[in-house]
N, C-alpha and C positions, 0 to 999 in steps of 0.2 A: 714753790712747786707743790702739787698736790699730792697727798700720800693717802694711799687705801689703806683700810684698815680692817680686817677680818671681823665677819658679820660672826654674831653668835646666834645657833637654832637651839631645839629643845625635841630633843629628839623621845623624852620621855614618852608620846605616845604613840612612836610606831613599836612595831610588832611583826616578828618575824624575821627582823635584821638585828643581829646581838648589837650591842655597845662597843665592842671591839669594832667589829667591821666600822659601824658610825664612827668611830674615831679615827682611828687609822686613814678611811675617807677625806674626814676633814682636815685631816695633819698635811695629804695632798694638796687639797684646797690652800691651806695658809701658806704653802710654799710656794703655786702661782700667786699669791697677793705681794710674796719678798721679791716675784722673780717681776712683777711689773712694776714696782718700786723701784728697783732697783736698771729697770731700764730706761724709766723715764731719768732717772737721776742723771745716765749718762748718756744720754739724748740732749737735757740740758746744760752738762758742763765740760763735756766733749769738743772738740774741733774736730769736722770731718772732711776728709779731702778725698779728692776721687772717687763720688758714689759711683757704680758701677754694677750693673747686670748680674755678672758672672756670680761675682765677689767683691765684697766691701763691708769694713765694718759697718757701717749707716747702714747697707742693707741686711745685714741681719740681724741688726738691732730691730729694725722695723718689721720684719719676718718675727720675729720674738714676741714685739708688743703685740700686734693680732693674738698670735698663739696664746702670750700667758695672760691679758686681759680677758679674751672669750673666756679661756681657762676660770678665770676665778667668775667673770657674770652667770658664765650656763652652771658652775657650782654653784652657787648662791640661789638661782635660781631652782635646780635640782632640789637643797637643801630645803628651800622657801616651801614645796608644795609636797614636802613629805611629811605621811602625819599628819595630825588631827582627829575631830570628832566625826567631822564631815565626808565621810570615804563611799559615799554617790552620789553622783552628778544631780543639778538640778538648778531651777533659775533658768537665767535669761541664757546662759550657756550650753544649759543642757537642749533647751530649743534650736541654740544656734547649731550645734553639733547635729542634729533631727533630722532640721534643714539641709543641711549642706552634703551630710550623708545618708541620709534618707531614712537613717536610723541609729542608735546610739550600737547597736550591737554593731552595725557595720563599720562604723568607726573602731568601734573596739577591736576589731578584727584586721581591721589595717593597723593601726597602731599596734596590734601585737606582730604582725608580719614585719613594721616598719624594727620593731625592736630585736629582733630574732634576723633583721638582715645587718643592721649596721656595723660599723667598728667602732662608734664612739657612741654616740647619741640620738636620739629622737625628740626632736621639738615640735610640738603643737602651735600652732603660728596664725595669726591672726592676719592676713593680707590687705595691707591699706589701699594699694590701689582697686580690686575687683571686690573687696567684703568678704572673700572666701576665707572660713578655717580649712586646714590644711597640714597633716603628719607630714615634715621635712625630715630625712636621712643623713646625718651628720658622720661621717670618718673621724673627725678628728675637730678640734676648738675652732680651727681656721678655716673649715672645707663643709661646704654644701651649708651654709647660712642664706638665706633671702634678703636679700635688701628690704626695705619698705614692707617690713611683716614685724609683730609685735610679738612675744612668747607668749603664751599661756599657759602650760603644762610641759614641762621637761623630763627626761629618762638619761639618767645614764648607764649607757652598757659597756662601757668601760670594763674589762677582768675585776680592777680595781675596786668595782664598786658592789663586788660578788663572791668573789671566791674565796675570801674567809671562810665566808657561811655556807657557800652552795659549788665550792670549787667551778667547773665548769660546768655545770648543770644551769646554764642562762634559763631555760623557761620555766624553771621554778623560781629564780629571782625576777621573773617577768612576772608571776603569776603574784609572788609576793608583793611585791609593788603595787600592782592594783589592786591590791588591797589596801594600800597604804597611801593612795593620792588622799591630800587634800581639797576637797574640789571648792572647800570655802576660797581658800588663797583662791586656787583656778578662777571661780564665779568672779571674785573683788576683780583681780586681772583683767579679764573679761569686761567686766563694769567699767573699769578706767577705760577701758578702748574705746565702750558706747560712749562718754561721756564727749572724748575726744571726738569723736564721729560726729556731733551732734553741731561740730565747730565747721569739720571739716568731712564731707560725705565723700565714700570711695565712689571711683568711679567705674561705670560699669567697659565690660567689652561690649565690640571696640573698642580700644582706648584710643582717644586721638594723639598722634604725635607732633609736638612731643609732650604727655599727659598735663604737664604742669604748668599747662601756659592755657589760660581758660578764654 
């Protein structure tokens, strides 16, 4: 059985968020990595009878694994693109964002709206079927993800991931944070997705259905 094991960052060069909060944060983090460990463990040596709708162990085992998997990938990922030396956009991504929003400030600008609306999260997502980038609005690890979309830049607005340092004042931890992307990770990101592209090209609208059958 496979076992996760909690990524280590290097939080040394952000700025703006103490060490405490960065910890505290990640202390969250390591405890979805025990809690889907520890569900896959008993998914494998379980016997389950009667799955069922309402209620059933099996089904809220399975309700869990979404929750505490997304849980530790959108931290990882959160973690991945915080920090660095790299804190504006630029490259093949900063063109794609141009494109797509006509401008990087207008992206900035939904993405700050996107952050300042959510309960959980904001992922920047890269769309395999139409090529579009795209701010998605996440509630929670398990709610409002896009199928067939790859991350490129993560937020979380989580309380959790602020209020040490800025109590409930979110758009000063919004403001912080962009100051504090990575937009190397971002661009690499980015670059893996052209690479992939290059195999398999998105397809435009229309999409014919059903898309995956050529």
């Amino acid at each position: 059985m496979r076992i996760i094991v909690p990524q280590k960052f290097n939080f040394q060069s952000v700025e703006g968020i103490s060490k405490n909060q960065l910890t505290q944060h990640y202390q969250l983090y390591k405890g979805y990595v025990e809690k889907i460990n520890l569900i896959w463990r008993k998914l494998k040596e379980e016997k389950f009878t009667k799955p069922n709708t309402t209620y059933s162990p099996y089904r809220c085992l399975k309700l869990g694994e979404s929750y505490a998997l997304n849980g530790v990938k959108l931290h990882e990922l959160y973690f991945g693109n915080l920090g660095g030396d790299k804190n504006k956009a630029y490259g093949n991504l900063l063109e794609k964002i141009k494109k797509d929003f006509e401008s990087f400030e207008n992206w900035r600008q939904d993405f700050l709206d996107a952050g300042k609306s959510s309960r959980g999260w904001v992922v920047v997502a890269f769309d395999l079927i139409d090529g579009q980038i795209r701010n998605y609005l996440c509630d929670a690890h398990d709610q409002g993800g896009i199928w067939n979309s790859l991350p490129i830049l993560v937020l979380d607005v989580y309380e959790h991931a602020y209020m040490i340092d800025f109590g409930i004042d979110r758009n000063k931890y919004l403001n912080v944070f962009m100051q504090n992307i990575d937009w190397e990770v971002c661009e690499d990101r980015y670059n893996k997705i052209l690479r992939h592209l290059q195999k398999t090209p998105p397809i435009p609208y229309p999409i014919p259905i059903p898309y995956w059958i050529k």
